[in-house]
C-alpha positions as CSV (number, residue, x, y, z in Angstrom):
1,X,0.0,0.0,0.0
2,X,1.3,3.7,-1.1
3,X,1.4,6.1,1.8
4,X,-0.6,9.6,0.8
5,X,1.4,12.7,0.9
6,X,0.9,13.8,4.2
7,X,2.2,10.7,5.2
8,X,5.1,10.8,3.3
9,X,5.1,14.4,4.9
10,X,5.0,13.7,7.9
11,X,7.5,10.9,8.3
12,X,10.0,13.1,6.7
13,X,8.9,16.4,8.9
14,X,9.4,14.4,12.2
15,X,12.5,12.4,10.8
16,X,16.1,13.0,11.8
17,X,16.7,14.4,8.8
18,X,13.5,16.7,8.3
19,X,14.7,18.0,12.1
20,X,18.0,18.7,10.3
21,X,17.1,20.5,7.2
22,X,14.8,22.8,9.2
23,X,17.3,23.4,11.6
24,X,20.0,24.7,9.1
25,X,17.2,26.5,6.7
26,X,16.1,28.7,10.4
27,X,19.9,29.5,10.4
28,X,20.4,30.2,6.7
29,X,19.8,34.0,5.9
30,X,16.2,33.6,3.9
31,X,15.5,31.3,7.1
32,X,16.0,34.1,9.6
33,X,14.4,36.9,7.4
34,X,10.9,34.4,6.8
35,X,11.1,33.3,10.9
36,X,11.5,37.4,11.8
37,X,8.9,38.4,9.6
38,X,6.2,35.7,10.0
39,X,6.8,36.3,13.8
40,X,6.0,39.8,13.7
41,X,3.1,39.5,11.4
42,X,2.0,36.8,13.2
43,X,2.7,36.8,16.7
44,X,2.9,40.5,17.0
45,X,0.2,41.7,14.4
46,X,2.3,44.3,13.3
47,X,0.9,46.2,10.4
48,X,2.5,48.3,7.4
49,X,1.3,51.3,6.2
50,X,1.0,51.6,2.4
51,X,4.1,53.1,1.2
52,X,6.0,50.2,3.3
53,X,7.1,46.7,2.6
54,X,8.0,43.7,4.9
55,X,11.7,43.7,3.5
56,X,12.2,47.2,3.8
57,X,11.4,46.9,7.7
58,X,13.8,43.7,8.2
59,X,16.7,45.6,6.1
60,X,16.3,48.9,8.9
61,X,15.7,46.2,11.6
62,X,18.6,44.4,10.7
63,X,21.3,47.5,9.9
64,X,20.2,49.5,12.9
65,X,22.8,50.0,16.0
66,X,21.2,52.6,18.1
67,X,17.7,53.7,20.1
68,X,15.7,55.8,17.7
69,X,14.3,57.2,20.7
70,X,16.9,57.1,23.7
71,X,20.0,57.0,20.8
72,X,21.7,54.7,23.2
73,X,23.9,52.0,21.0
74,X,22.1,49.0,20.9
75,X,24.2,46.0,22.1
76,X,23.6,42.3,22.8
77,X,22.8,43.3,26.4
78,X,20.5,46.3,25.2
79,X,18.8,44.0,22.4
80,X,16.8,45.8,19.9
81,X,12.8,45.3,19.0
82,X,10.8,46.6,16.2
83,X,8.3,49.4,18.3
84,X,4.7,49.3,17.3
85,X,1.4,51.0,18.4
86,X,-0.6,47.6,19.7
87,X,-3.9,49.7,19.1
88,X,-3.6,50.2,15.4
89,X,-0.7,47.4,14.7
90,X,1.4,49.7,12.8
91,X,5.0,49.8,13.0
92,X,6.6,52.8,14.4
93,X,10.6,51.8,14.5
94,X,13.5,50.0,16.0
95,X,13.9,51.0,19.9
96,X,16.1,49.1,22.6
97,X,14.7,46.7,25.1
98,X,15.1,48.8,27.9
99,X,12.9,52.0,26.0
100,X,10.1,49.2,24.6
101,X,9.5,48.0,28.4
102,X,9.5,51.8,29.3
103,X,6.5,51.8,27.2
104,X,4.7,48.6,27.8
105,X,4.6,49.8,31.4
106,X,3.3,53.2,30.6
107,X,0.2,51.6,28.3
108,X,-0.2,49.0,31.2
C-alpha cells in the first residue's frame, strides 16, 4: 500500500533528517528573514502602512545599532525590538529593550 502525501510528509517532517534540514534553513539568511517576519506579522500583528514593505522593515531592523528614541547603542545586552502601536498594529521603528518596556509599562 502507497502512503498519501501527508504521510510521506509527515515521516520526513518528524525524521532525523527533516529535524535537520529545518534546523540549518532557520539559520540560513532567507530562514531568519521568513522566521522574523512571520513572527511579527503573526505573533505581533504588526501592520504596514501603504508606502512600506515587509523587506524594507527587516533591512532597517537588521542594519540598525542605536535607540531611535533614547539613541543609546544597541548591544547584545540592550537587544533591539521593532516598536509598534498595539492599538492600530502599525510599525513605528526599531527601539532598545530597555525603551520598549518603558513603554509597555506606561500603556499597562
Amino acid at each position: 500500500m502507497t502512503k498519501t502525501p501527508k504521510e510521506q510528509y509527515d515521516k520526513w517532517n518528524h525524521s532525523e533528517a527533516g529535524r535537520a534540514a529545518r534546523s540549518r534553513y532557520k539559520k540560513s539568511k532567507k530562514g531568519h528573514y521568513r522566521d522574523k517576519i512571520s513572527g511579527w506579522k503573526c505573533t505581533y500583528k504588526m501592520k504596514l502602512r501603504e508606502d512600506e514593505d515587509w523587506e524594507s522593515i527587516y533591512i532597517q531592523w537588521l542594519v540598525c545599532d542605536e535607540c531611535m528614541f533614547c539613541n543609546r547603542d544597541i548591544t547584545d545586552r540592550n537587544q533591539k525590538c521593532l516598536d509598534h502601536d498595539h492599538s492600530t498594529g502599525l510599525v513605528r521603528g526599531v527601539i532598545c529593550k530597555k525603551c520598549n518596556n518603558y513603554f509597555n509599562e506606561v500603556k499597562n
